[in-house]
C-alpha positions as CSV (number, residue, x, y, z in Angstrom):
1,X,21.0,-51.9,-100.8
2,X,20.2,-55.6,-101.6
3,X,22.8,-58.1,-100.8
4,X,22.4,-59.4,-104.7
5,X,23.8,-55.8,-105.8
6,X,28.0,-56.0,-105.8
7,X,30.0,-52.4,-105.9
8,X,33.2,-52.8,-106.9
9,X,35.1,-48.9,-107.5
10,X,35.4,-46.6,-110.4
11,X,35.1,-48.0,-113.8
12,X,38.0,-49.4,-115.8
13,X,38.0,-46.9,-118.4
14,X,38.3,-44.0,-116.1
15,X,41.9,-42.2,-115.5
16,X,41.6,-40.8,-112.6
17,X,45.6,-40.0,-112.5
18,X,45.5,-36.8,-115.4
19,X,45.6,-33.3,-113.3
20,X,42.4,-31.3,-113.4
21,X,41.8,-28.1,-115.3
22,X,43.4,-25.0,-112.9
23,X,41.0,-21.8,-112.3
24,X,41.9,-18.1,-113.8
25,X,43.1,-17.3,-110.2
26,X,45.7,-19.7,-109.9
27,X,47.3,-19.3,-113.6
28,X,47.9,-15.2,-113.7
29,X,49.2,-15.2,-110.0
30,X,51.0,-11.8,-110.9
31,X,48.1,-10.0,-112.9
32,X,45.5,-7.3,-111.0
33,X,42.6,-8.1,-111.5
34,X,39.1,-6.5,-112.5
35,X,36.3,-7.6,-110.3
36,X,32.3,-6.8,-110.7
37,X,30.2,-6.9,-107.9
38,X,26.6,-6.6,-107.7
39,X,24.1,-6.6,-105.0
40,X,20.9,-8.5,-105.8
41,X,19.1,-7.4,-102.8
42,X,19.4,-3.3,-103.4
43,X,20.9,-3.1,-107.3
44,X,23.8,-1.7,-106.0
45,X,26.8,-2.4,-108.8
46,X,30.5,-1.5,-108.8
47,X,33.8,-2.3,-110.5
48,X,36.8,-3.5,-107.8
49,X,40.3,-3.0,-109.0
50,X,42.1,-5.8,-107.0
51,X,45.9,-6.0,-106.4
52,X,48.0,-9.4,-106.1
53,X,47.1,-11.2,-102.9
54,X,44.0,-8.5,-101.9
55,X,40.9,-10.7,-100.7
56,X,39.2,-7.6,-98.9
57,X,35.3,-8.0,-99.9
58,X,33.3,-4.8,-101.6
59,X,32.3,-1.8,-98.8
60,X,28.9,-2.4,-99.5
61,X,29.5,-6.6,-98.7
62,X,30.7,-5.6,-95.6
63,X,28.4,-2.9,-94.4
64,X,25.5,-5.0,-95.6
65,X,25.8,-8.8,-94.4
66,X,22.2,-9.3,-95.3
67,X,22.7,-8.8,-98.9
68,X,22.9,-11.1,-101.7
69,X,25.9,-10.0,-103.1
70,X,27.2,-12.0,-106.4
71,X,31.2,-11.1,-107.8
72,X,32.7,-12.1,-111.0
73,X,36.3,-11.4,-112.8
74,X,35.6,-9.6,-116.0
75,X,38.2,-10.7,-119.1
């Protein structure tokens, strides 16, 4: 960078102090949840029924670690 060019922070107009937007996850701590799963690699699809505090990843995840596997929370 050129020594003519002066950085000085964030602009004056930005709050940087108001708390950011929480995810789904961290709102319904109490709710099970309903997660999809599908495997890009093979087509593979299934429907995860999830309890409170259960992170254990989809069989086919697991037994496949060379698979694209995407997940998403249905509403």
């Amino acid at each position: 960078m050129s020594s003519r060019y002066r950085v000085v922070g964030a602009a004056e107009n930005v709050d940087m102090r108001a708390p950011s937007d929480s995810e789904l996850y961290e709102c319904d701590v109490d709710e099970r949840r309903i997660i999809s799963a599908y495997c890009c690699t093979c087509e593979a699809e299934a429907t995860l029924y999830v309890e409170v505090g259960d992170s254990e990843p989809w069989e086919h995840d697991v037994s496949n670690p060379s698979h694209v596997v995407d997940y998403w929370r249905d509403a």
